[in-house]
C-alpha positions in Angstrom: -4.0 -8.5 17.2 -5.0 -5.4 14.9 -2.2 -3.9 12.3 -1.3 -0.9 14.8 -0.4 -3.4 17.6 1.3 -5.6 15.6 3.8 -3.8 14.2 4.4 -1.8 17.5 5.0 -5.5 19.1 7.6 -5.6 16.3 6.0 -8.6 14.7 6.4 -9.4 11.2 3.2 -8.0 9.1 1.7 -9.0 5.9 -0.3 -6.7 4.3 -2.4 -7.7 1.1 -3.7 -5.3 -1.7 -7.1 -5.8 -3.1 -8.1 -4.4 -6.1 -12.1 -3.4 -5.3 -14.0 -4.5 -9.1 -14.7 -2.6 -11.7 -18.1 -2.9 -11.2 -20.5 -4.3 -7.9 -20.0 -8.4 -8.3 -17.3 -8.1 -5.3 -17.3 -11.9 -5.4 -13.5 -12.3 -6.8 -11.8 -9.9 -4.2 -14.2 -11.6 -1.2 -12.7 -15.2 -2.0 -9.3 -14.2 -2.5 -9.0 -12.7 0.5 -10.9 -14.9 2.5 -8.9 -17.6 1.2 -5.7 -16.1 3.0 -7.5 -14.4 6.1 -5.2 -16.4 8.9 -2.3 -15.3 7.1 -2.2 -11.6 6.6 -2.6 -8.9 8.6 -4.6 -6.4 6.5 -5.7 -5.7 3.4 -4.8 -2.4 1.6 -7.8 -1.5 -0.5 -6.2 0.8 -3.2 -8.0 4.1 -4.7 -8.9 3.8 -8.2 -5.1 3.3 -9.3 -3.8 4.1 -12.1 -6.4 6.4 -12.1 -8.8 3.6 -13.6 -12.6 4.2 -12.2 -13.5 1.0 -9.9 -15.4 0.4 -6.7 -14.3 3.0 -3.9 -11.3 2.4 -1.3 -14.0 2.7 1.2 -16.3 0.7 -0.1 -14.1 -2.6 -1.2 -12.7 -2.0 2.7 -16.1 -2.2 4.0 -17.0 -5.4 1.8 -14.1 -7.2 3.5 -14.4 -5.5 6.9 -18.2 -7.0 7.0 -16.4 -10.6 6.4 -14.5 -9.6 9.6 -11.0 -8.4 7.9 -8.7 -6.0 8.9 -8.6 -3.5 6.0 -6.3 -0.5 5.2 -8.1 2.5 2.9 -6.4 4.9 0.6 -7.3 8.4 0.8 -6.2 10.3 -2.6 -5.4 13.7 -3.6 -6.1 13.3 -7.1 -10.1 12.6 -6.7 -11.7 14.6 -4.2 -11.5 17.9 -2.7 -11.2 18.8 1.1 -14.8 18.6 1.8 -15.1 15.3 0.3 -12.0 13.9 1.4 -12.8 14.5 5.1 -16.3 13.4 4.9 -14.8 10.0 3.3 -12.3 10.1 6.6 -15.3 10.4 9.3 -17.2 7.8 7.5 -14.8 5.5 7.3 -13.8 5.9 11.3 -17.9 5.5 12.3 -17.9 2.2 10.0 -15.3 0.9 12.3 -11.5 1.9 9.4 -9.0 2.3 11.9 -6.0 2.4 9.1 -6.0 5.2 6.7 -3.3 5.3 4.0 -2.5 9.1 2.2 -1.6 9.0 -1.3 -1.1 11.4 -4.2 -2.4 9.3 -6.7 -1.2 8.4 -10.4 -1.5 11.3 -13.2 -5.2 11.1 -14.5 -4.1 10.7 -17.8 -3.0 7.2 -17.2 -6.5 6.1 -16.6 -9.7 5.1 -18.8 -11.6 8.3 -18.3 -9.5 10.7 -20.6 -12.4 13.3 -19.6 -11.5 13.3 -16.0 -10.3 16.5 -14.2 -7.6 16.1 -11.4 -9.2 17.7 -8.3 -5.7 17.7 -6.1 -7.3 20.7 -4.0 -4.7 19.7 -1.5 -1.8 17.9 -1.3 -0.2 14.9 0.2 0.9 16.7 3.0 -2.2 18.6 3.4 -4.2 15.6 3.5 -1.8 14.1 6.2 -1.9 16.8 8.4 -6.1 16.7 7.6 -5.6 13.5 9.4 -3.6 14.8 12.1 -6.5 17.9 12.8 -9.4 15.8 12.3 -7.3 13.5 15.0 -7.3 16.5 17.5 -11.4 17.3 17.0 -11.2 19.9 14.6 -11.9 20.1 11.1 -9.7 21.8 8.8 -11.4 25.1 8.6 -10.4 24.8 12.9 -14.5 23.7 13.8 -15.1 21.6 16.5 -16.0 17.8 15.7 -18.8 15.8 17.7 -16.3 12.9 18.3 -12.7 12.8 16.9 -11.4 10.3 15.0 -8.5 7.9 15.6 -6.3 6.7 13.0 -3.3 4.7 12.1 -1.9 6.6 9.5 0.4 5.2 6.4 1.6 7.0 3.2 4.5 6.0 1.0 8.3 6.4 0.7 10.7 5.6 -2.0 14.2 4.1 -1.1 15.2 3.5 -4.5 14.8 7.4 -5.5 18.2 9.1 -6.6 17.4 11.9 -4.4 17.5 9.7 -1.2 18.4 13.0 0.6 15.3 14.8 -0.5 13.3 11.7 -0.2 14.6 11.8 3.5 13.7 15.2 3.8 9.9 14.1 2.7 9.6 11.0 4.7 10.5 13.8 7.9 7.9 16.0 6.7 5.3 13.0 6.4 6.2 11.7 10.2 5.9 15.2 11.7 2.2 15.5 9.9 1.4 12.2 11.3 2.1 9.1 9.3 3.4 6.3 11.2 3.8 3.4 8.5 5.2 4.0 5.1 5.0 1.1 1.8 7.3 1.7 -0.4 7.3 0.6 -4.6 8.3 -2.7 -5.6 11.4 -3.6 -3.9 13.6 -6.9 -5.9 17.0 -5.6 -4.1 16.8 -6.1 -0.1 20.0 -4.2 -0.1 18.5 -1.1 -1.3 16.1 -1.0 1.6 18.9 -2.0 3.9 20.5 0.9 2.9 17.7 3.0 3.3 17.1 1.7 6.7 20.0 2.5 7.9 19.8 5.9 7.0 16.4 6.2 9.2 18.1 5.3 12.8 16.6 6.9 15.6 13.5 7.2 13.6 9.8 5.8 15.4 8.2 4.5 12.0 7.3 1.3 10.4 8.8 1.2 7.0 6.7 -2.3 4.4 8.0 -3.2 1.5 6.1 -3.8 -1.6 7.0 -7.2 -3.3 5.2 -7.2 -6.6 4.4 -10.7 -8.3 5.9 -10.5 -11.7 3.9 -11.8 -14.4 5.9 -12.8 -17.3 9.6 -11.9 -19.1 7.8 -8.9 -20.5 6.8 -7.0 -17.2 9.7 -7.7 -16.1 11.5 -6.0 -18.4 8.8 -2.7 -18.5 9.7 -2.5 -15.1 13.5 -2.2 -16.0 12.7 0.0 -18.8 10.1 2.9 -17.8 10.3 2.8 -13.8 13.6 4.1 -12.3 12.8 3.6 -8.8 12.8 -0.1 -9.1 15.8 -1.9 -9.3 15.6 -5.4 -10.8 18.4 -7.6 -10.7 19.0 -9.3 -14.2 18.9 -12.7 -12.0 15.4 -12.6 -11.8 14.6 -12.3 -15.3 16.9 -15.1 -16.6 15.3 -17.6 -13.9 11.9 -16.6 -15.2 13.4 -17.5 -18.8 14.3 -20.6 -18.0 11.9 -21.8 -15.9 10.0 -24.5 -17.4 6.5 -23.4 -15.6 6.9 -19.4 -16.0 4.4 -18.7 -13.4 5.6 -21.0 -10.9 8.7 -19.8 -11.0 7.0 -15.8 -10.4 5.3 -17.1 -7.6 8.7 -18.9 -6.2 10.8 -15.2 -6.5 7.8 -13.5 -5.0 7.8 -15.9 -1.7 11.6 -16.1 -1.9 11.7 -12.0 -1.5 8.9 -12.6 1.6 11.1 -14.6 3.4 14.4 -12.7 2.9 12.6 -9.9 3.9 11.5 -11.5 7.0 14.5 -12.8 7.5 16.5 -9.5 7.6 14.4 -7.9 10.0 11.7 -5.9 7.6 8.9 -4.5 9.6 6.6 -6.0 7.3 5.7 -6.8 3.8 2.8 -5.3 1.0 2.1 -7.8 -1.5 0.9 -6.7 -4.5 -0.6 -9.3 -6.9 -2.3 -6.9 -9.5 -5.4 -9.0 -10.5 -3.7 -12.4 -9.8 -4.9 -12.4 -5.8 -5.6 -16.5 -6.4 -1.8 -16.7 -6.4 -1.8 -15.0 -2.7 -1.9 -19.0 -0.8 1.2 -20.0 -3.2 3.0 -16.8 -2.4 2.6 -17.6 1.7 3.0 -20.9 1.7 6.3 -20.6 -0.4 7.4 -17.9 2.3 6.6 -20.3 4.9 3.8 -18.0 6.1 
């Protein structure tokens, strides 16, 4: 059952990011994800985050998609211009990527190539509703296509933000430009997406949470410090003090927030290992996935 059909059947989903390498030995990425392929659902191939320069979404998807898995590509803002960016989506549809995921992308100066320009010739809601005209056999400057895509199309929502009403206000403007499923940033308090949630009644759209693998005491704390849309609970942090096997015990929190999230009725969930995919089997098999 693809991604699309899933979630519409209201089953649970586990979606997987992949970091593509920084480089062309796609080894790594191949054997971690193969190494959970009857377990999740998709993979979501990110776009150079962080602005650091890697292996195209589109290409790490079409490395796994050739191993026969179920992939999810970012399209982003910050890299290409309209041309490009469309091109990219038409390729990607005639390769057999059904799931397309918009982005922004992170500020360029966060990356490794202090040179870079920031294209951003459109913006996340212009690329969504790209999507959306490229879905009705036109092309953004209103041509007609030979043979429309069709897409299942995610961006990303933030249910931690202060501004939950503006947020709202965004998420409305991303469903009526097309987006169906939304992954949010690390969530540690389920009662913060509850809250959210409740907030969306009456509205058709899949809403994943990201649960992030911490690392170590130190992350853990960076994340407390410098990111205000994620809330933490000190719990967390004083278990991974104590803990006499530090990375265990990350693992354990991480499959303990996959279950509760299950549990509560979460459409789904985006795990997000950054560069420790071998700890993707612990993760499952603690959620008992």
């Amino acid at each position: 059952m693809r991604l699309q059909e899933k979630l519409e059947a209201k089953e649970f989903v586990v979606l997987a990011e992949m970091e593509p390498p920084k480089g062309v030995d796609i080894s790594a990425a191949v054997s971690s994800a193969m190494s959970v392929k009857n377990a999740v659902d998709a993979f979501v191939v990110p776009e150079m985050s962080n602005a650091v320069m890697r292996m195209s979404s589109l290409g790490g998807a079409m490395v796994l998609a050739n191993k026969g898995l179920e992939t999810v590509i970012q399209v982003c803002c910050r890299d290409r211009n309209r041309l490009a960016l469309q091109g990219d989506l038409l390729a990607a549809h005639a390769l057999g990527i059904k799931n397309v995921m918009a982005v922004a992308g992170e500020d360029i100066s966060f990356g490794d190539h202090h040179k870079a320009r920031a294209v951003n010739d459109i913006d996340l809601l212009e690329l969504l509703g790209a999507i959306k005209t490229l879905m009705s056999g036109k092309d953004m400057a209103g041509i007609e296509l030979k043979g429309a895509p069709d897409f299942f199309v995610g961006s990303t929502v933030n249910p931690s933000t202060s501004a939950l009403e503006l947020e709202i206000q965004e998420l409305d403007r991303k469903i009526a430009a097309g987006a169906r499923f939304f992954i949010t940033p690390p969530i540690f308090d389920i009662a913060v997406l509850e809250k959210f949630q409740k907030r969306l009644e009456g509205r058709q759209v899949f809403i994943i949470p990201t649960v992030l693998l911490l690392k170590s005491v130190g992350m853990a704390r960076y994340l407390q410090r410098h990111f205000e849309q994620v809330h933490l609970p000190e719990e967390f942090i004083t278990r991974i003090q104590k803990a006499p096997e530090r990375v265990r015990e990350c693992v354990q929190i991480a499959g303990e927030l996959v279950a509760a999230l299950k549990a509560r009725g979460a459409s789904g969930v985006h795990l997000a290992t950054i560069g420790w995919e071998d700890k993707l089997p612990a993760i499952l098999a603690t959620a008992g996935i």
